[in-house]
N, C-alpha and C positions, 0 to 999 in steps of 0.2 A: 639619104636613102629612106625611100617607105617600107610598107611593109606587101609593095607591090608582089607578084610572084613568089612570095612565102609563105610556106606549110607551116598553119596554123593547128593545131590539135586542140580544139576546146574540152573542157572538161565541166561538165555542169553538174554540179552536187544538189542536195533536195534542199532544199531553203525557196521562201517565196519569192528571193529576188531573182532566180529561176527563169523568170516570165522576161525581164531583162534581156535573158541569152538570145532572145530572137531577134533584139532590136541591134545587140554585139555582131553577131552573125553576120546581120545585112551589111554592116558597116564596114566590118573587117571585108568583105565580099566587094563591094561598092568600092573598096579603097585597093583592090585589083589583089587580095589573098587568095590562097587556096584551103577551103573548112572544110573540116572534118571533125564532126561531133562524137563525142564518148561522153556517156550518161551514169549515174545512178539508176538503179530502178527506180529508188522513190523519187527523182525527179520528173518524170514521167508523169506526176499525179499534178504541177505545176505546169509544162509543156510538153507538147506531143512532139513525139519523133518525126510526123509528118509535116507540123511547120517549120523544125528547123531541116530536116532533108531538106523542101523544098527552097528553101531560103538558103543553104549552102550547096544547094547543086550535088551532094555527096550523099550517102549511104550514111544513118546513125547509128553507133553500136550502143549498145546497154549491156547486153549478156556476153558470157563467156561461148555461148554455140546458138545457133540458130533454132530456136522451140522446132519449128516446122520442117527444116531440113537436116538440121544435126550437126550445121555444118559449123566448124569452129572458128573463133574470132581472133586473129592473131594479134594479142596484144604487143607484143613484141618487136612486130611489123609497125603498129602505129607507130610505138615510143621510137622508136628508128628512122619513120619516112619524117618528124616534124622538123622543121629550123626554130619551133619554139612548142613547147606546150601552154599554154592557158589553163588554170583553172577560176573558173568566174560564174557565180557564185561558189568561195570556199565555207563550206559550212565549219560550223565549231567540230563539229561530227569526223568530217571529211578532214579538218586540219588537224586533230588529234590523232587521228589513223596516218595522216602521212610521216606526221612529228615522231612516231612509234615504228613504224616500219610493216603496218597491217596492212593485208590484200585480199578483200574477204569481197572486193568487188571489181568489175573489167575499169575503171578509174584508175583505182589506186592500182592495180597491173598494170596498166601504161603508164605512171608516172612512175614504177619504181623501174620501168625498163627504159626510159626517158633517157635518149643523152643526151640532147638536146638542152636549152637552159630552158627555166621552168620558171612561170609566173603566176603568183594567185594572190587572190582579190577575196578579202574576208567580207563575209557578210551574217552579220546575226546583228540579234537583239544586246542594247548596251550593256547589260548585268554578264552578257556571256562573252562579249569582248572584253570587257573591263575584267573578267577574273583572271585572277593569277594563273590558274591553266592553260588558259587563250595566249595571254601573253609569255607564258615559257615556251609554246610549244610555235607562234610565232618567231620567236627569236630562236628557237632551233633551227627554225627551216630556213630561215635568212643564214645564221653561221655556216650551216652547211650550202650556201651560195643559191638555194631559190632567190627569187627574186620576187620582193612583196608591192602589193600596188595597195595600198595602206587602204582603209575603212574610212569613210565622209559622215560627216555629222551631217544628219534631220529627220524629218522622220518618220517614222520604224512602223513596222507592221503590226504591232501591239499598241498603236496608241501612242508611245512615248518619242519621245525628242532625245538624241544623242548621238552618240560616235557606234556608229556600225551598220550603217547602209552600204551598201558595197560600192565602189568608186562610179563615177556615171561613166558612162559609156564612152564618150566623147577625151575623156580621163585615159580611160584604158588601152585604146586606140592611141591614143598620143605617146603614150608610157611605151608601147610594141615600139610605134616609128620612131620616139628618140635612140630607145636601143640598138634598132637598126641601125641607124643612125650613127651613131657612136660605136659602131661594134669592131669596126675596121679603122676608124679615125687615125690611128696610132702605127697604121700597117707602113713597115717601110723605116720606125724609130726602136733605133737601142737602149733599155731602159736597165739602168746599175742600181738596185733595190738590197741594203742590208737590215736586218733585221734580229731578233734574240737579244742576250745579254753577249759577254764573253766571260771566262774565267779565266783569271791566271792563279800559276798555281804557284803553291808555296812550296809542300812539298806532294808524297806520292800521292797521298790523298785528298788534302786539303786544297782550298783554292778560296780567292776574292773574287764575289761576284755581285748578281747583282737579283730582283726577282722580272724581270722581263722574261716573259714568254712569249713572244714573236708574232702574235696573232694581228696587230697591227700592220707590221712590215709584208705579213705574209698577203695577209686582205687586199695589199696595196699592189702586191705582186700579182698578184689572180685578174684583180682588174685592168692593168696594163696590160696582162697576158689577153684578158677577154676584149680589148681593144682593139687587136692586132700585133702589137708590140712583142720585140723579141725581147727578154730578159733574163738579165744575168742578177739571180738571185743570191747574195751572200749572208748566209745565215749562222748563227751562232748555235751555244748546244741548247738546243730544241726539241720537244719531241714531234713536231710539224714537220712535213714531208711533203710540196706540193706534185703534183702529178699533172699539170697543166703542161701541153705538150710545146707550148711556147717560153716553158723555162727553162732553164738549168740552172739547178740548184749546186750550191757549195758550199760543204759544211766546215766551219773553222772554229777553234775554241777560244785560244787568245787575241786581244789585241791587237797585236802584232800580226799575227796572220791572216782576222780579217783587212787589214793595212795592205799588206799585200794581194790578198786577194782582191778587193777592191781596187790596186793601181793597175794591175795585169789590164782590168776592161774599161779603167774612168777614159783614156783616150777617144774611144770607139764608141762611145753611149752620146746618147741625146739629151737624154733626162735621168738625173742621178739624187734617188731619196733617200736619205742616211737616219733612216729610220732608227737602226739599232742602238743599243744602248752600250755602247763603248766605256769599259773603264778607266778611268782618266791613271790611274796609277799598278803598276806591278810590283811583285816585291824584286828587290835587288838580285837577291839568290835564292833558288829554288833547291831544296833539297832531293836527293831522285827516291829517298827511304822516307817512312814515314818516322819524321820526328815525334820521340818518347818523352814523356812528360819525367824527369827527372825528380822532381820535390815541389811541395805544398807551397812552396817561398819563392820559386822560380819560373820563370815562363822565356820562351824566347822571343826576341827582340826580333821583330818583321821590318826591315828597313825597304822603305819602298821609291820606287823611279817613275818618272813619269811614260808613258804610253806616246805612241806618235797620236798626233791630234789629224786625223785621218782628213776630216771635213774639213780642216784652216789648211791645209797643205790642199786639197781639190780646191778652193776659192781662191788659193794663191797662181795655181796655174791654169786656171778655168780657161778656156778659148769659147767652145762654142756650148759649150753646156750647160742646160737651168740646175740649175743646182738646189735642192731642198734639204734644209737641215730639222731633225728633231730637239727640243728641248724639254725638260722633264723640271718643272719647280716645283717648291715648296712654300718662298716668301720672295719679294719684289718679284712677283712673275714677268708683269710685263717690261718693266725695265730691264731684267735679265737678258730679254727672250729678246729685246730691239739693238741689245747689247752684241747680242752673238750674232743676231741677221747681218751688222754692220762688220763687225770685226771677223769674221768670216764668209765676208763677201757672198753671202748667200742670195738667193734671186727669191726665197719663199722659206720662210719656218712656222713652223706648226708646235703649238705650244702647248704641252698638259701641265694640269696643276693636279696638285695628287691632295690641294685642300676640296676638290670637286669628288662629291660621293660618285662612283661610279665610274671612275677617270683611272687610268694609269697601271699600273703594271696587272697582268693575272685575270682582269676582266673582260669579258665578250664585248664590253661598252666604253665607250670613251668621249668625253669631250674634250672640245677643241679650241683654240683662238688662232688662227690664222696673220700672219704677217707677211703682206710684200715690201719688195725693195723698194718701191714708194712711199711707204709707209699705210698703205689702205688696212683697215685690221677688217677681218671676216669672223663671225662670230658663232661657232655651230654647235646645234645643243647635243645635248647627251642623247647619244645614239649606238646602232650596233657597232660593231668593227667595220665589218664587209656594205652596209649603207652609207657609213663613213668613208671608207675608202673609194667609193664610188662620186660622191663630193669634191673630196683632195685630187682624184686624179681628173676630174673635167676643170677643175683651177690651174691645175698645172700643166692641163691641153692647152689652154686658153694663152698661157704664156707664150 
């Protein structure tokens, strides 16, 4: 699928690469779109409204009413008619104001009334991509599911050589039609996605857990959902709630219950990622009061049982299902991790190491090593969640 017959909504911010959006226009036009341009004013001092109208065929908006007739610009209507928003040139300016939640121009008013999925293409000078503001306020937009079409090193408008020309043209176009592309791929497969820690308890208050915060399994969830894919989300205690209208979430606390919840739908799924981080043991007996500390000398004895092992019981009955397992190491990662792919019959595991700064439980970022059941190892660097998960699940198409 291209990006034939779909409402494009470009958004062009004030930066010199500006001059660009004319050459995007023709192409996305050319490559049979429907554009529709929304501006900055000070883009306007880079290019005129009248070459990209006449090069999209559409009406350009900039302002919130028409100077000359008064007449008002329904921002709301754009962010509503697109099947994508664009913005290309994102300035440092314009990606701060989105990262923030400012609306102080008819842009960033279409993008916050955008339901659409929403892409933007940084572009500045390297000292201002390179700062730490750039880069917090890109990985907000990403966490909350923009979609980034990353900055191309050479160079720049100042004379210098680096990372922050805005992707070329030919780049951005392709990045639309893979999407396309991939947006339905999954339409028609049942996807079984758990996710979180679990606790068990000890007694009323107490409990053995673990620090997973779900944000992986969920990233994982959204993407199959943004596929086409129906999914049966099983989540642990989380404070993550998706809203994607392709899921249905289930929340469980123990072990045991995600076990069950997960066998109610492993039959009926297609692709099953056991993302979550399942406790391998419960204690024996759980008290329903909270146990009181009696004296300085004494403590109670936590005797603990083991947990069903959810994922070796789905690889023992597997029929038609890829099966993905999570593993979480510490030391012999990769031995461990070839350990569990085999002996739980798994078709793919994905492996964190928590000696990787930036890896494993609490953080927006993760990296990866990858393992199929052939033994192929895939290697991906530290990255978002949600660009990650967009990775693992075209590996797991491919399957």
């Amino acid at each position: 699928m291209s990006v034939k017959d779909k409402k494009i909504l470009l958004g062009i911010s004030s930066g010199i690469a500006a001059y660009k959006a004319a050459f995007l226009v023709r192409e996305l036009v050319k490559a049979g779109a429907i554009v529709k341009v929304v501006m900055t004013p000070g883009a306007k001092e880079f290019v005129t409204t009248l070459t990209l109208a006449t090069l999209s065929q559409n009406p350009v908006y900039s302002e919130f009413s028409n100077p000359l007739t008064g007449e008002w610009t329904n921002h709301v209507e754009l962010g509503l008619w697109a099947d994508i928003m664009l913005i290309a040139p994102t300035t440092a300016n314009t990606l701060a104001k989105m990262a923030h939640g400012i609306c102080d121009n008819l842009l960033l008013a279409c993008y916050l009334s955008a339901k659409c999925p929403v892409f933007f293409a940084p572009a500045m000078d390297l000292d201002m991509f390179s700062h730490p503001s750039t880069t917090a306020n890109i990985q907000a937009l990403v966490h909350r599911g923009n979609n980034l079409i990353d900055a191309e090193e050479g160079f720049l408008a100042s004379g210098l050589e680096g990372k922050g020309r805005m992707a070329e043209v030919a780049n951005i176009v392709n990045a639309l039609e893979s999407f396309f592309s991939q947006q339905l791929s999954l339409a028609g497969k049942t996807v079984l996605v758990s996710a979180g820690p679990t606790f068990e308890k000890i007694d009323s208050v107490r409990f053995i857990g673990n620090f997973s915060s779900g944000k992986m399994g969920f990233a994982l969830a959204e993407e199959f959902a943004n596929r086409g894919a129906k999914v049966e989300l099983i989540a642990g205690p989380v404070s993550l709630k998706s809203i994607h209208p392709n899921i249905t979430q289930t929340n469980v606390v123990s072990a045991v219950e995600m076990h069950a919840a997960c066998m109610k739908h492993y039959n009926n799924c297609n692709i099953v990622v056991m993302s979550a981080a399942v406790a391998d043991f419960r204690p024996a007996n759980t008290a329903n009061i909270k146990i009181k500390k009696q004296d300085s000398s004494s403590a109670p004895i936590v005797e603990l049982v083991q947990n069903p092992d959810i994922l070796k019981e789905m690889g023992e009955i597997k029929t038609h299902q890829t099966l993905v397992g999570f593993a979480l190491e510490d030391h012999n990662e990769e031995e461990n991790a070839l350990k569990k792919l085999k002996n739980k019959n798994l078709d793919f595991l994905v492996l964190n190491s928590l000696n990787d700064k930036g890896a494993g439980f609490g953080t927006d970022t993760n990296k990866v090593t990858i393992f199929k059941k052939d033994s192929t190892k895939i290697a991906l660097p530290l990255q978002n969640k949600n660009i990650l998960a967009k990775e693992i699940v075209t590996i797991v198409s491919e399957l």
